[in-house]
C-alpha positions in Angstrom: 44.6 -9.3 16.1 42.1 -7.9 19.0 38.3 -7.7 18.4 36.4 -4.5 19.6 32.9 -4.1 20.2 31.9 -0.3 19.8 28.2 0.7 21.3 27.8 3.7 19.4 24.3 5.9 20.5 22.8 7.5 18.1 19.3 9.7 18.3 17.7 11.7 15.9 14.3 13.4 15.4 11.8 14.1 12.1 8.7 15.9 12.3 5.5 16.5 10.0 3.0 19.0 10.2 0.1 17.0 11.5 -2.7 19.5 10.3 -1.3 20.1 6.8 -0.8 15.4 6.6 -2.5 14.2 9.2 0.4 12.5 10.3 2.7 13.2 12.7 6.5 10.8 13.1 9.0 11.0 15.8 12.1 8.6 15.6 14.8 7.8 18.2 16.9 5.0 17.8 20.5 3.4 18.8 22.8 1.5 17.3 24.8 -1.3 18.4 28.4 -1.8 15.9 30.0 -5.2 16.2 33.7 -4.5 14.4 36.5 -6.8 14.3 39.7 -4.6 14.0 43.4 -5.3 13.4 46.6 -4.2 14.8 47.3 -2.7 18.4 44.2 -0.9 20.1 45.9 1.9 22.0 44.0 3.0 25.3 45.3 6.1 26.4 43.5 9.5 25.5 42.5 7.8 22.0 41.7 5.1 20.2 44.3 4.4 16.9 45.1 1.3 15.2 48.0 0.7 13.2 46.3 -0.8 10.0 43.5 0.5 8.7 40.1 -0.4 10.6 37.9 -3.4 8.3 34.5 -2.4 8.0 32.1 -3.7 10.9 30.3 -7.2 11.0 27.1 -5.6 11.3 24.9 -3.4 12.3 22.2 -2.7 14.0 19.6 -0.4 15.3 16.2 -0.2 17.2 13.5 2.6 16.2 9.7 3.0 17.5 7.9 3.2 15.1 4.4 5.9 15.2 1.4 5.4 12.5 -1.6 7.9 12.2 -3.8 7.5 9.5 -4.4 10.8 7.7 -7.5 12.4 8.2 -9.3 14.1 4.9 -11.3 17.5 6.0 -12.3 16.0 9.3 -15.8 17.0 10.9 -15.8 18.2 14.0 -17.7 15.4 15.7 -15.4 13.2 14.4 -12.9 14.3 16.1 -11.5 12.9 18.6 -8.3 13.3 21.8 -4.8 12.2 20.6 -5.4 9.5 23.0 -7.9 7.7 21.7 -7.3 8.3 18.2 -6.4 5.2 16.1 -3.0 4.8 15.5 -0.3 2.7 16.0 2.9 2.0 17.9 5.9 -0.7 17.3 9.4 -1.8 17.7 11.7 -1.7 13.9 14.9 -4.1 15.0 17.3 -3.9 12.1 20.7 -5.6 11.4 22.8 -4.5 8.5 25.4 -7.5 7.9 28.9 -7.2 5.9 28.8 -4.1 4.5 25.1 -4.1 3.2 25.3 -7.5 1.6 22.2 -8.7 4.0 19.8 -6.8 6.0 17.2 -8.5 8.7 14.1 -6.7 9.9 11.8 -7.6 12.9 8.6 -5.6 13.9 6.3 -5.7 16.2 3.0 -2.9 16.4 0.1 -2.7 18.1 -3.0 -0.6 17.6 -4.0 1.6 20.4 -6.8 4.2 20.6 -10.6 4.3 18.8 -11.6 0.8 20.1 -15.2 1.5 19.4 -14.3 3.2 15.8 -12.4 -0.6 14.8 -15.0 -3.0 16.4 -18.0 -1.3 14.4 -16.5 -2.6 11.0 -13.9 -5.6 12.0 -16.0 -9.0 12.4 -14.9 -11.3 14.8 -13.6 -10.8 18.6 -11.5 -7.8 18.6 -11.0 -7.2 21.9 -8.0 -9.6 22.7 -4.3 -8.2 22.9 -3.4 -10.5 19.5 -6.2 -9.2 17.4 -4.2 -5.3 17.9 -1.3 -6.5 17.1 1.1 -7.2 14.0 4.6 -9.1 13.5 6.8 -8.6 10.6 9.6 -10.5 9.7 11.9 -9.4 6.6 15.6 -10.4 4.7 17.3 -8.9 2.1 19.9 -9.7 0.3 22.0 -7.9 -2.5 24.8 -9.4 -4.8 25.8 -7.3 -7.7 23.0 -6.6 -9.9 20.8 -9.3 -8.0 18.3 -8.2 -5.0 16.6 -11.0 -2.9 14.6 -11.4 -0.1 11.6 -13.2 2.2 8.6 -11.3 3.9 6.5 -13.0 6.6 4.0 -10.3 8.0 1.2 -11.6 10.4 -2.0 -8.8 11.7 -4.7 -9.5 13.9 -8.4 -8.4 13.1 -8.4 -5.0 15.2 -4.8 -4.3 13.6 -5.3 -0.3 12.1 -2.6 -0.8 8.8 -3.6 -4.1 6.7 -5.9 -5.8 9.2 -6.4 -9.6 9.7 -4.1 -11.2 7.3 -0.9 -13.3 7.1 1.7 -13.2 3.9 5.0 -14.9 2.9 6.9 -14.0 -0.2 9.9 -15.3 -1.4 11.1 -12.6 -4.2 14.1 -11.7 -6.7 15.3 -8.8 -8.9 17.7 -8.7 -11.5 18.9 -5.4 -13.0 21.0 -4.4 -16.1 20.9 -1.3 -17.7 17.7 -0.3 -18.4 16.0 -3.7 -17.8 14.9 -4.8 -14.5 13.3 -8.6 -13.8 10.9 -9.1 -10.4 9.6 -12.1 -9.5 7.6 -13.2 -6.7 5.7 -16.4 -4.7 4.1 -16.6 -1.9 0.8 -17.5 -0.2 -2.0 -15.3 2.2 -5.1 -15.9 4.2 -6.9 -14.0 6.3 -9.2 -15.5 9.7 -5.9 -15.3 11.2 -7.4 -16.4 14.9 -9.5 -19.2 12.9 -12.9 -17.8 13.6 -15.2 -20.8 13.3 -17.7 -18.5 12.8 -16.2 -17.2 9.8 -14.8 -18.2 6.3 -10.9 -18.2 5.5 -10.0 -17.4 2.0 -6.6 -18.7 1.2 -4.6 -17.8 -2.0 -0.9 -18.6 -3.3 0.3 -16.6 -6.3 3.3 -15.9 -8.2 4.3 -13.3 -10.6 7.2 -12.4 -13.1 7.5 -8.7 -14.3 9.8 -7.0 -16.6 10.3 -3.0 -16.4 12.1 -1.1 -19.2 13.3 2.6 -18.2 15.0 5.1 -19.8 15.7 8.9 -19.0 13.3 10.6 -21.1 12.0 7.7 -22.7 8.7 6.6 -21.9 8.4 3.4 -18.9 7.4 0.0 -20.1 6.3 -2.3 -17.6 4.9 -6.2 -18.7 3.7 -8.5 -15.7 2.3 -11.9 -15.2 0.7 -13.4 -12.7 -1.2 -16.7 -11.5 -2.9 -17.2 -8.1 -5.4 -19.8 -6.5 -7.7 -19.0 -4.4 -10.0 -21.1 -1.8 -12.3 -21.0 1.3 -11.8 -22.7 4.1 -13.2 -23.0 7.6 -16.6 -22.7 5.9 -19.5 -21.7 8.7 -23.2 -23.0 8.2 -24.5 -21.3 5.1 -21.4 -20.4 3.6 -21.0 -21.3 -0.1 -17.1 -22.5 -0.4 -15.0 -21.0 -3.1 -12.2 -22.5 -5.3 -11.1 -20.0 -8.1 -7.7 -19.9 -10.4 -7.1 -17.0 -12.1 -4.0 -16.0 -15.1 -3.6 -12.2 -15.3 -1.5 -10.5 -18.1 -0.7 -6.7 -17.1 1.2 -4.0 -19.5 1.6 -0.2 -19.0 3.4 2.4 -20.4 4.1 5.6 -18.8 5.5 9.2 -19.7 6.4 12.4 -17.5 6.7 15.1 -19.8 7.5 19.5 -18.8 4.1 20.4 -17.3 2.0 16.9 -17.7 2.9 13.3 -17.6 0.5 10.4 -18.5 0.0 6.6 -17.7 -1.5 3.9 -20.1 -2.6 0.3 -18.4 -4.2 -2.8 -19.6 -5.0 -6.0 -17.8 -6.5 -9.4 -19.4 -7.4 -11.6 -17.0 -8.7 -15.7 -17.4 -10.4 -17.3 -14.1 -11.3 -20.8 -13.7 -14.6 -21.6 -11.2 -13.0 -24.9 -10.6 -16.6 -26.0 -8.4 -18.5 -24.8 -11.9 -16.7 -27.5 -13.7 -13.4 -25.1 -14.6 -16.0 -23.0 -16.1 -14.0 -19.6 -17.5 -14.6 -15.9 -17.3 -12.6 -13.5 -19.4 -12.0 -9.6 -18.0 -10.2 -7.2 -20.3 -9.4 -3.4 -18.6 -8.2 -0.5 -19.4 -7.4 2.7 -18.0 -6.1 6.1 -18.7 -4.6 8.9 -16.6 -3.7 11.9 -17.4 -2.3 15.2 -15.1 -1.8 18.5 -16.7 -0.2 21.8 -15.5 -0.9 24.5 -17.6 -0.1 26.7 -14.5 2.1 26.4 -11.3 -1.3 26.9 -9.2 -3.4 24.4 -11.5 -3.8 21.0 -12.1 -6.0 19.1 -14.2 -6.1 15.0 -13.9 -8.9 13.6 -16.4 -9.2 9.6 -16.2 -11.0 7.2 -18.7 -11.5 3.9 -17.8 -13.3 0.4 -19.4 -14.1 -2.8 -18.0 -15.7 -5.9 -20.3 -16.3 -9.4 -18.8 -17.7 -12.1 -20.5 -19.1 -15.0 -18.2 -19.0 -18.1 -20.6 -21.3 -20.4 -18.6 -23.8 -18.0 -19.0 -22.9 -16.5 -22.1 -23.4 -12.7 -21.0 -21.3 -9.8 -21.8 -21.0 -7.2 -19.0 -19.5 -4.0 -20.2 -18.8 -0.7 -17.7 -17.1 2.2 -18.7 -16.4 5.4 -16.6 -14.8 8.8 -16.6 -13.7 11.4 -14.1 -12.0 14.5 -14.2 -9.9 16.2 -10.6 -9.5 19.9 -10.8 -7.4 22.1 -8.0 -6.5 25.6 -8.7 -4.6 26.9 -5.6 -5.2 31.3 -5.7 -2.7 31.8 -2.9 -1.1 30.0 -0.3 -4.3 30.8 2.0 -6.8 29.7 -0.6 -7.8 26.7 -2.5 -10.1 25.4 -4.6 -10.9 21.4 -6.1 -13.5 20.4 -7.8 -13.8 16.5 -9.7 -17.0 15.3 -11.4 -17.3 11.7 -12.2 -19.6 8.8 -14.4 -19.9 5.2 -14.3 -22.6 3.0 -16.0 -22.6 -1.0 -16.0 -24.5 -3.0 -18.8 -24.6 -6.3 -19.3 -25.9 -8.1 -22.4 -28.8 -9.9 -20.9 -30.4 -6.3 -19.9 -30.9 -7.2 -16.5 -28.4 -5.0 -15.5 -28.3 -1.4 -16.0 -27.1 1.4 -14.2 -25.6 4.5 -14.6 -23.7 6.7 -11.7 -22.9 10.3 -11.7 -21.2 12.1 -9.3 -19.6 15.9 -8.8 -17.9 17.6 -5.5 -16.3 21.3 -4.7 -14.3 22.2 -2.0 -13.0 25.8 -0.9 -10.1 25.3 1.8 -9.4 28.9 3.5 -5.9 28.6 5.5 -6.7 31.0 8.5 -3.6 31.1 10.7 -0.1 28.4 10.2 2.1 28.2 13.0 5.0 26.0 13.9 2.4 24.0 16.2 -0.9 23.8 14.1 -2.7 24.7 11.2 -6.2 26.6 11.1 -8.3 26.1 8.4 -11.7 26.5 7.2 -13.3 24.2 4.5 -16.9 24.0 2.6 -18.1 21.2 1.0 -21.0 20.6 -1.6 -21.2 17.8 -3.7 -24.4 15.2 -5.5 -24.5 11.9 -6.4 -27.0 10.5 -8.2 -27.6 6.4 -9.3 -30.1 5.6 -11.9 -31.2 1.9 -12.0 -32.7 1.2 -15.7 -33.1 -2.3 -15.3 -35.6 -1.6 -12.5 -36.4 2.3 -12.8 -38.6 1.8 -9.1 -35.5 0.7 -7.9 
């Protein structure tokens, strides 16, 4: 028996229009194979063995990683040079152990670019080199039908993607047929630098789902979840927070020829555990629709209801809404979107009122697409208008 360590170099590149997404990736990467072979390694010209090779230890690689948040019709004084755009740069390291029967991630980003654009809606000091930066930590494990794994992810408060927040999660799956069982528990705060100066919510949850899919049948998805919430780090005028919360999801989906449709419903009970345990009941529901009558149209209507019903104070607060997305593309130089939306929130009491109506168009001209950019031309009109009843001088 002789062990042989292969360093095997691997590079590779993938790139996205940046005009027509926003975002543009590059990846190179290497990979370092650990393989522990049998027979007699043969040195001259070639490399043979005399058995056949066992499959590698592990393996591993090393690949920057490049994040641009996507930019939606841009003006032109927001724009700004490559260089100080926000965005974000990192290290993936990942090790693929026996075969695929464990894999181990480590990352490490920081943000870079659009200082100014971050500090004017992060609070806190964001100026230090720990505040830009975010380490993940991930395992996952597979045997058989059974998926596993632990998540530790840590972001400062200038951090672009997910900003000042840490999470661990332990989580399973189990699948088998057409059934598949998650579940999930962890705990999250944000404050990551402990800000005296401001408040730390911390929460632990857990949560059990069961999914149901078929080819051609529609998907059934059934979830529960718990979490606790509560403050910490309170500054001077601060009131604390201590909540617990049950939440009881179901949805049912269907993609059809030409249209597919999505039906959810949530019920949830919280506790105000500093109000004596006092309860407050939410029930939601939404639906979502997207039709194709055409190849170059698409119609998305959406109907949603909210009711919650504060028992301390025994008030009823009821909000429906609807909107409706439209986008008819005439050729591949030209097209046009339109949505129009309402919202109104009522409670029992009368004291509040509102109603919220909304509408936008937009006609996107492609000029000139190259290889290297995309020119386009966009106009924009839209209204919004809010309507206090309650208080009509409002």
């Amino acid at each position: 028996m002789n062990d042989a360590y292969i360093l095997e170099i691997a590079t590779g590149a993938f790139a996205g229009s940046a005009c027509s997404s926003g975002l543009g990736k590059r990846r190179i990467g290497f990979r370092l194979r650990c393989s522990t072979l049998g027979g007699i390694i043969l040195r001259s010209g070639s490399q043979t063995d005399s058995k056949q090779a066992a499959p590698p230890l592990f393996q591993t690689s090393l690949t920057p990683t490049f994040f641009v948040p996507p930019l939606a019709l841009p003006r032109l004084r927001d724009l700004a040079p490559e260089t100080d755009q926000p965005r974000t740069q990192g290290l993936l390291y990942s090790t693929t152990w026996l075969n695929g029967t464990f894999v181990t991630e480590t990352e490490v980003a920081r943000s870079l670019g659009g200082a100014s654009w971050l500090q004017s809606r992060i609070p806190g000091d964001t100026g230090s080199d720990a505040a830009q930066r975010m380490v993940r930590l991930g395992l996952t494990g597979t045997a058989g039908s059974i998926r596993y794994g632990m998540l530790s992810r840590s972001s400062g408060q200038a951090f672009l993607n997910g900003p000042d927040q840490t999470l661990r999660e332990v989580w399973g799956e189990w699948k088998t047929g057409w059934i598949t069982l998650r579940s999930a528990i962890g705990e999250q705060w944000n404050n990551v630098a402990g800000d005296s100066t401001r408040s730390r919510l911390e929460q632990t949850y857990g949560r059990v789902g069961l999914a149901w899919q078929r080819p051609t049948w529609p998907d059934i998805t059934l979830t529960y979840a718990h979490n606790s919430l509560s403050s910490a780090l309170e500054p001077l005028g601060t009131a604390p927070q201590r909540n617990h919360n049950h939440t009881l999801e179901s949805a049912l989906a269907y993609n059809g020829m030409g249209w597919n449709a999505c039906l959810t419903s949530s019920y949830i009970i919280g506790s105000d555990l500093l109000r004596s345990g006092t309860e407050t009941t939410v029930r939601m529901q939404m639906l979502t629709v997207a039709f194709r009558p055409l190849n170059t149209l698409t119609i998305s209507p959406t109907l949603g209801y909210r009711e919650e019903v504060q028992d301390w104070l025994g008030v009823r607060i009821n909000s429906p809404s609807a909107s409706v997305v439209l986008q008819y593309r005439q050729s591949q130089q030209l097209l046009v979107s339109a949505m129009g939306n309402y919202a109104s929130t009522r409670s029992s009491d009368r004291l509040i009122d509102t109603e919220l109506v909304g509408g936008k168009g937009r006609l996107t001209w492609d000029l000139q697409r190259s290889q290297a950019w995309t020119t386009l031309i966009s106009l924009e009109a839209g209204y919004n208008r809010m309507t206090n009843h309650a208080a009509p001088s409002a």
